[in-house]
C-alpha positions in Angstrom: 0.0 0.0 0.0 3.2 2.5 1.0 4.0 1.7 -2.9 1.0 2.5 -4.5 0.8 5.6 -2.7 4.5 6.2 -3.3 3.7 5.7 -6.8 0.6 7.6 -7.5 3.0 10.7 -5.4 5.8 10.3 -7.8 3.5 10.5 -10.9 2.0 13.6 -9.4 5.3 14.9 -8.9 6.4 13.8 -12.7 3.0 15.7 -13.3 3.7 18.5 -11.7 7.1 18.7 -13.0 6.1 18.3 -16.3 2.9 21.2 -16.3 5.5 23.1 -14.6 8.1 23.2 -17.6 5.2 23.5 -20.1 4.1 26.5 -18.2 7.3 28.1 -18.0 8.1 27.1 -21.9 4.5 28.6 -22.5 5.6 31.4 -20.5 9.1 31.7 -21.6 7.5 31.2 -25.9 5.2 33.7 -24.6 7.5 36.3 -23.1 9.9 35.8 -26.0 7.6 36.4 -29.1 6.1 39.0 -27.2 9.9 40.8 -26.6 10.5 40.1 -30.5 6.9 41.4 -31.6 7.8 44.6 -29.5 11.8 44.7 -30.8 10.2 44.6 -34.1 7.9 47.4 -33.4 10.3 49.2 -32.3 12.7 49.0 -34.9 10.0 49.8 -37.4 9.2 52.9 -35.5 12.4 53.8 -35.7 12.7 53.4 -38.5 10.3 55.3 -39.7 11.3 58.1 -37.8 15.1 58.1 -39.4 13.3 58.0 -42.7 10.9 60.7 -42.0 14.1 62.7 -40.3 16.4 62.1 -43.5 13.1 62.8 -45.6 12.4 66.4 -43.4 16.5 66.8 -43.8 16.9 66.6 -47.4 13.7 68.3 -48.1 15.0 71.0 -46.1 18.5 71.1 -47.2 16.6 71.4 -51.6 14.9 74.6 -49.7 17.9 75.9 -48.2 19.8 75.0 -51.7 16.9 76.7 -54.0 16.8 79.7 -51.4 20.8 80.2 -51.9 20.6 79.7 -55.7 17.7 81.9 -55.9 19.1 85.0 -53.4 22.5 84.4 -55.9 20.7 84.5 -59.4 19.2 87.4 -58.1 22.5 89.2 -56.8 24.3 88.9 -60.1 21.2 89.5 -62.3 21.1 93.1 -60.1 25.4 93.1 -60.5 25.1 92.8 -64.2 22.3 95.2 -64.1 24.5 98.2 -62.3 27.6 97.2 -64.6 25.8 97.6 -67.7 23.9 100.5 -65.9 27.6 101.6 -65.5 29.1 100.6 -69.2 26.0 102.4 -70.6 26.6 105.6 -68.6 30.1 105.7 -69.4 29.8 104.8 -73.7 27.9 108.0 -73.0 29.8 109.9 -71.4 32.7 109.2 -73.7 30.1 110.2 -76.5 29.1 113.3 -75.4 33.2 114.2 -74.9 33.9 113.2 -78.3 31.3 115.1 -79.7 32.4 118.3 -77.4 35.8 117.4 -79.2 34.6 117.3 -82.3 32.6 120.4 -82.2 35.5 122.3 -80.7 37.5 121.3 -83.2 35.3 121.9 -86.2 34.9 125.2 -84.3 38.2 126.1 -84.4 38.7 125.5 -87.4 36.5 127.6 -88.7 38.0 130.3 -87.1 41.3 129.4 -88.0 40.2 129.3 -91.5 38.0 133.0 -91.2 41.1 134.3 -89.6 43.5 133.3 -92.1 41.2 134.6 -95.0 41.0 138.1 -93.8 44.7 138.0 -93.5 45.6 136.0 -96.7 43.2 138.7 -98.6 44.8 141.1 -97.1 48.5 139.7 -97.9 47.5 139.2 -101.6 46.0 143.3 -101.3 49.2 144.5 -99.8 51.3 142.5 -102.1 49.3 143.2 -105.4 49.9 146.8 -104.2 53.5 146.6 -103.6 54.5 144.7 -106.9 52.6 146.4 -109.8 51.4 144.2 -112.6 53.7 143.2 -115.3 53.3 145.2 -118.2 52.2 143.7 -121.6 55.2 144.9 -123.4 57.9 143.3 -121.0 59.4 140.6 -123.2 63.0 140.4 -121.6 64.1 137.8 -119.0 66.8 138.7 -116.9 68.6 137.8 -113.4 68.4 140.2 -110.4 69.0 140.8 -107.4 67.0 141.7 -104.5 68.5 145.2 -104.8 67.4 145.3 -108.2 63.8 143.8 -108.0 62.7 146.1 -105.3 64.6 149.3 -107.7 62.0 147.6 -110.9 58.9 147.2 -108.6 59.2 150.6 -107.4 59.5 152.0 -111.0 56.6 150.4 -112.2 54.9 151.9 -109.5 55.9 155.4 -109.7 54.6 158.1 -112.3 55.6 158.8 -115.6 57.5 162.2 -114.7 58.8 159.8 -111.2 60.6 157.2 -114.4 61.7 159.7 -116.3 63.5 161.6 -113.2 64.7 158.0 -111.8 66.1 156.8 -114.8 68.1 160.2 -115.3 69.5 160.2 -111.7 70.1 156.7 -112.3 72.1 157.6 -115.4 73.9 160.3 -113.7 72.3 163.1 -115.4 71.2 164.7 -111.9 74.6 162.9 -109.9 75.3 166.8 -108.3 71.4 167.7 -107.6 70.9 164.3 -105.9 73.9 165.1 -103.7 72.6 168.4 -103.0 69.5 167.3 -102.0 70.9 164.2 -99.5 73.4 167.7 -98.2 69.7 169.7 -98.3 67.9 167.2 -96.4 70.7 166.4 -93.8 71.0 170.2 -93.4 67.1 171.5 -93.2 66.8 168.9 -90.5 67.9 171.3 -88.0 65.1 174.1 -89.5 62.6 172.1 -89.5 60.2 170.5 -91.5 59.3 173.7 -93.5 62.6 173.8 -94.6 63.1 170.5 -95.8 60.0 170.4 -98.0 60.5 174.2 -99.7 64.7 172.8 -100.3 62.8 169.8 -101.7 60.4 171.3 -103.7 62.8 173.6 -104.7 65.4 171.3 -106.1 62.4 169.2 -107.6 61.2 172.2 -109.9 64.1 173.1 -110.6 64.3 168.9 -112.0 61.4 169.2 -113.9 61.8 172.4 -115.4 65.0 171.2 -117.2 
């Protein structure tokens, strides 16, 4: 009977022992898939997060890069506008000057050119009065000198009577009266000018009348 009994306790026990490791293996399957499930939950949720972060990161970094390319374009698009704002100003500038140069010198010379005229008429006056014009009948060509060309011009210029008196004094016809008159002249200086014009006018008639 102390068998039986000792028997029917060990099979408890063995029962027992063995509803005992199932439940802990129940427990411990339990407790594991239920750590794993909430691992994996976690790890999507994070995840998710990092992607979302990276996601919310990049989007803001293509912001930040649009902003920068944007606030850039519009710097040198304003840059290029003051420089050819400045270019512009300055081809102008230069314009105006050149024109102001132009003018200036078109300006002066047209009074370079009005002055000389005057003048140049005025030369060819004063020298068409000092060389009288060739006459029709001069047919000889000869060499002179200064001396002589200024003794020709002046005889062209003078009167008929002036020729014929030159050409005598020249000749010597009138050598002693034309020393008189230098001694006449050198001598009425201290008279006066009264003097010198009746010894002059005196010797003169006295020219003509021969």
């Amino acid at each position: 009977m102390a068998t039986a009994k000792k028997t029917t306790a060990a099979a408890a026990a063995k029962k027992a022992s063995a509803a005992v490791k199932k439940t802990a293996a129940s427990t411990a399957k339990k407790t594991m898939t239920a750590a794993k499930k909430t691992a994996a939950t976690a790890a999507k949720k994070t995840a998710a997060t990092v992607k979302k972060t990276a996601a919310t990161t990049k989007k803001a970094a293509t912001t930040t890069k649009k902003a920068v390319a944007a606030t850039a374009k519009k710097t040198t698009a304003t840059a290029a506008r003051k420089t050819t704002s400045a270019v512009k100003k300055t081809a102008a500038t230069t314009k105006k000057t050149t024109t102001a140069k132009k003018t200036a010198g078109t300006a002066a010379k047209k009074t370079v050119k009005t002055a000389k005229k005057p003048a140049t008429t005025a030369a060819k006056k004063t020298t068409a009065a000092k060389k009288p014009a060739i006459p029709a009948s001069a047919n000889i060509s000869m060499k002179v000198t200064a001396a002589e060309k200024k003794l020709i011009e002046t005889y062209r210029g003078a009167s008929g009577s002036l020729k014929k008196i030159s050409l005598k004094v020249l000749k010597g016809e009138y050598a002693d009266s034309a020393l008189k008159l230098l001694d006449t002249v050198g001598g009425g200086i201290e008279s006066g000018a009264d003097g010198i014009g009746g010894a002059i006018g005196n010797l003169l008639g006295g020219i003509l009348g021969k």
